[in-house]
C-alpha positions in Angstrom: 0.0 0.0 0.0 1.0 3.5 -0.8 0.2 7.1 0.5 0.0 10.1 -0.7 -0.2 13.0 1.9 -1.1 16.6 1.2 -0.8 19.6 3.2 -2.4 22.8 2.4 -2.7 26.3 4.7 -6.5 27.0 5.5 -8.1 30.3 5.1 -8.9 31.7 8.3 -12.6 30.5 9.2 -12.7 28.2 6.3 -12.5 24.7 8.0 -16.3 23.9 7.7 -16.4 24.7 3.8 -13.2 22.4 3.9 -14.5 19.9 5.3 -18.0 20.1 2.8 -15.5 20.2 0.1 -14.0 17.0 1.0 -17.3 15.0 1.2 -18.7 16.7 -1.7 -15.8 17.2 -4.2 -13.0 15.6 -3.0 -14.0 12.0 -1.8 -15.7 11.2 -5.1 -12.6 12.5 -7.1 -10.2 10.5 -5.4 -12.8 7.4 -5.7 -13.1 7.7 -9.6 -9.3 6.6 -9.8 -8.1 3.7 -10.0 -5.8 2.2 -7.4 -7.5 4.4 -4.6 -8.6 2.4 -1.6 -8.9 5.5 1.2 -8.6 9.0 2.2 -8.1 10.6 5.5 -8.9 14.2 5.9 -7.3 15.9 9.0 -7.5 19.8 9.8 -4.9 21.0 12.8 -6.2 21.9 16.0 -5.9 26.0 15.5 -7.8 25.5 12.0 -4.8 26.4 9.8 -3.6 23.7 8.3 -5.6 20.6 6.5 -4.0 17.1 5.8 -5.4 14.9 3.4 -3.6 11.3 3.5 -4.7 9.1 0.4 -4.6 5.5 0.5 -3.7 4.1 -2.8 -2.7 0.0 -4.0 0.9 1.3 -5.5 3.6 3.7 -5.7 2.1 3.7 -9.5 -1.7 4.7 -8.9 -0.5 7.1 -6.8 1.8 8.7 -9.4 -1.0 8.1 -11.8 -3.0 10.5 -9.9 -0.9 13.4 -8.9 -0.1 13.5 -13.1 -4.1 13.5 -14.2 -6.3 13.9 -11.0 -4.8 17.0 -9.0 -6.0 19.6 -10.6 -9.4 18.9 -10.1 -9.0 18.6 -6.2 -7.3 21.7 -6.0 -9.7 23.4 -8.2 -12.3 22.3 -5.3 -10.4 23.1 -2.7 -9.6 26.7 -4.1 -11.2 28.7 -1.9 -10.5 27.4 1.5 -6.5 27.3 0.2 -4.4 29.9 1.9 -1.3 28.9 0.1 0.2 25.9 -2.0 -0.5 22.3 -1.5 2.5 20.4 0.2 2.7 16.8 -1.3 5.1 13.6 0.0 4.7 10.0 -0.9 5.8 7.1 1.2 5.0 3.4 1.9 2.8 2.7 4.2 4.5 0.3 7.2 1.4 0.4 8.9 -2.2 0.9 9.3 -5.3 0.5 11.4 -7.0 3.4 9.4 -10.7 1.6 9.1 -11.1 2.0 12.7 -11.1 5.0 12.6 -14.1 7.8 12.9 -14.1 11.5 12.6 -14.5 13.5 15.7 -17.7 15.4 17.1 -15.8 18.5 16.0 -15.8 17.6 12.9 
C-alpha cells in the first residue's frame, strides 16, 4: 500500500467549507481513480492547516494521480487554500486506518 499526503494552509474560518469540500468534491474524485482504496482528511487543532492522507494500492496509482487527478481537487479546494499544497509519498508500514471515525468537532 502507498500514500499520498497533502498539506495545504487553510483560510482563516474556512474549516467547515473544507470539510463540505471533502465530502462533496474531494471524496468522489479520489474514488473515480483507479488504485485508490482511502482517504483521510485531518485539519490541525488551530484550523490552519488541513492534511489529506490518500490511501492508494501502489507507488504507480498514486503517481498516476498526482499527473491527471490533482488539478481537479485543487480546483475544489480553491477557496479554502491559503497557500500551496504540500505533497510527500511514502510506503505505508502500517495501518489500522478503518477503525477509525471522525470527531464530534468535525
Amino acid at each position: 500500500m502507498f500514500a499520498r499526503i497533502v498539506t495545504i494552509p487553510l483560510k482563516v474560518g474556512s474549516r467547515s467549507e473544507y470539510i463540505q469540500a471533502l465530502e462533496k468534491s474531494v471524496v468522489p474524485l479520489l474514488r473515480s481513480h483507479k488504485g485508490f482504496l482511502d482517504h483521510v482528511g485531518l485539519v490541525s487543532s488551530d484550523d490552519k492547516i488541513s492534511i489529506g492522507i490518500s490511501f492508494w494500492d501502489s507507488q504507480e496509482a498514486a503517481e498516476a494521480y498526482s499527473r491527471s487527478g490533482v488539478s481537479e481537487v485543487m480546483k475544489a479546494l480553491e477557496s479554502v487554500s491559503a497557500g500551496p499544497a504540500q505533497v510527500q509519498f511514502c510506503d505505508v508500514a502500517n495501518s489500522t486506518v478503518h477503525k477509525i471515525a471522525a470527531s464530534a468537532k468535525a
